[in-house]
RODO-2510 file (C-alpha; in nm, 4 decimals, decimal comma):
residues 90
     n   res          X          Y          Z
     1     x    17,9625     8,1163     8,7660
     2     x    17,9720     8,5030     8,7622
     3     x    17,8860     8,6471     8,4039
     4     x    17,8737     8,9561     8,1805
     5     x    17,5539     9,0242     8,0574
     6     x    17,5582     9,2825     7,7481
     7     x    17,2116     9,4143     7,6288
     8     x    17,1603     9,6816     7,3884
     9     x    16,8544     9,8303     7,2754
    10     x    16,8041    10,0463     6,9641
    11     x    16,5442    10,2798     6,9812
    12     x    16,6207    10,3666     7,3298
    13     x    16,5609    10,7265     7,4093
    14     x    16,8076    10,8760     7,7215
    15     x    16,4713    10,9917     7,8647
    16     x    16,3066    10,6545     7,8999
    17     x    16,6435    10,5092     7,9682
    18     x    16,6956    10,7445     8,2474
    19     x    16,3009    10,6480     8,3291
    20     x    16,3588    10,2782     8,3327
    21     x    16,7123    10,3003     8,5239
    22     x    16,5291    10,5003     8,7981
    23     x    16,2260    10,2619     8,8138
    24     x    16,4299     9,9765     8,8639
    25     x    16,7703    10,0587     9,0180
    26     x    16,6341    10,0094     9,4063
    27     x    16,4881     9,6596     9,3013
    28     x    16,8472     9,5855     9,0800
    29     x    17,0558     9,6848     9,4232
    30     x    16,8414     9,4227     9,6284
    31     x    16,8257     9,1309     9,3167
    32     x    16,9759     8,7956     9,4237
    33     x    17,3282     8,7788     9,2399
    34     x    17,3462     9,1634     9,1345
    35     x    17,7340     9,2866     9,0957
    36     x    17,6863     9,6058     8,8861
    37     x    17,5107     9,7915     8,6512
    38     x    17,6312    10,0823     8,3624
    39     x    17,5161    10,2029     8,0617
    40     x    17,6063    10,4262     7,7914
    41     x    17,4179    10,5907     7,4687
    42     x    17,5344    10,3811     7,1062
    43     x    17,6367    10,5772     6,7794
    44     x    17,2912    10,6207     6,5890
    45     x    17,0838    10,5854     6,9061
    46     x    17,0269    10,3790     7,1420
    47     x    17,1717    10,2171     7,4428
    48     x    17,3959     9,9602     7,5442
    49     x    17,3507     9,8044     7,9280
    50     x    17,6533     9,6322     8,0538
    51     x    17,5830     9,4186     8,3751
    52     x    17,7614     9,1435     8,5646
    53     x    17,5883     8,9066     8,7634
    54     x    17,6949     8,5843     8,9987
    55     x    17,4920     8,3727     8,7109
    56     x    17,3177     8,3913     8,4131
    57     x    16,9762     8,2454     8,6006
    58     x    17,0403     8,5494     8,8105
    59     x    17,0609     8,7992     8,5345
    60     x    16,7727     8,6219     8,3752
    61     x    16,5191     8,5920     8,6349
    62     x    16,5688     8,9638     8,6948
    63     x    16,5493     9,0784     8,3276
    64     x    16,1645     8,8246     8,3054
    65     x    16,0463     8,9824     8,5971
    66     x    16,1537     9,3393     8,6326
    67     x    16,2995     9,4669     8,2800
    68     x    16,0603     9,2868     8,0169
    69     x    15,7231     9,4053     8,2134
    70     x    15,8529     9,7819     8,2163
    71     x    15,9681     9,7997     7,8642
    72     x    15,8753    10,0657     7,6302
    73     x    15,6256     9,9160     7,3539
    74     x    15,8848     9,7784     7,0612
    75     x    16,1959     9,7783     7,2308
    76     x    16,3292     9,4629     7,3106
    77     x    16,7055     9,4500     7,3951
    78     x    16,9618     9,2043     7,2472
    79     x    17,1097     9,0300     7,5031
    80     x    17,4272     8,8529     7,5356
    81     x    17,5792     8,6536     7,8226
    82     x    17,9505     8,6088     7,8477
    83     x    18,0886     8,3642     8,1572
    84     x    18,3530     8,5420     8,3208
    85     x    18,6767     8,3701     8,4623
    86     x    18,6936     8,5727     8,7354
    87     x    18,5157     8,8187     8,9407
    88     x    18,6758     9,1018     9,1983
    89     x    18,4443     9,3127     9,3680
    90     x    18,4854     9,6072     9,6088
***
């Protein structure tokens, strides 16, 4: 089942966002179950990720093996999985 997967990080600079998006966005494009991938900057700093993914195993494997080992030293996202009912994709 396809889901949303919100994360948002506080503490997030746009320079090591822009780092980390760079680092991993090949690797993301190639990830089993990867639909898409945006971001913007929160109010009072920040950053809030908004993915969707054909499952949650999908979105988590990726985030174990590819987002947690590249993190910045004390910033661990919040993240929040939300099935979806449906999914269109161009």
């Amino acid at each position: 089942m396809p889901i949303l997967m919100t994360g948002e990080a506080q503490g997030l600079t746009a320079e090591t966002y822009l780092h980390m998006f760079n680092l991993l966005a090949l690797a993301m494009k190639a990830a089993p179950g990867f639909v898409l991938d945006t971001a913007h900057p929160l109010e009072g700093g920040g950053f809030r990720v908004v993915e969707v993914w054909r499952s949650k195993e999908d979105s988590d494997r990726f985030f174990a093996t590819q987002v947690a080992p590249n993190l910045v030293p004390g910033v661990r996202p919040k993240r929040h999985t939300q099935a979806l009912s449906s999914l269109l994709a161009g």
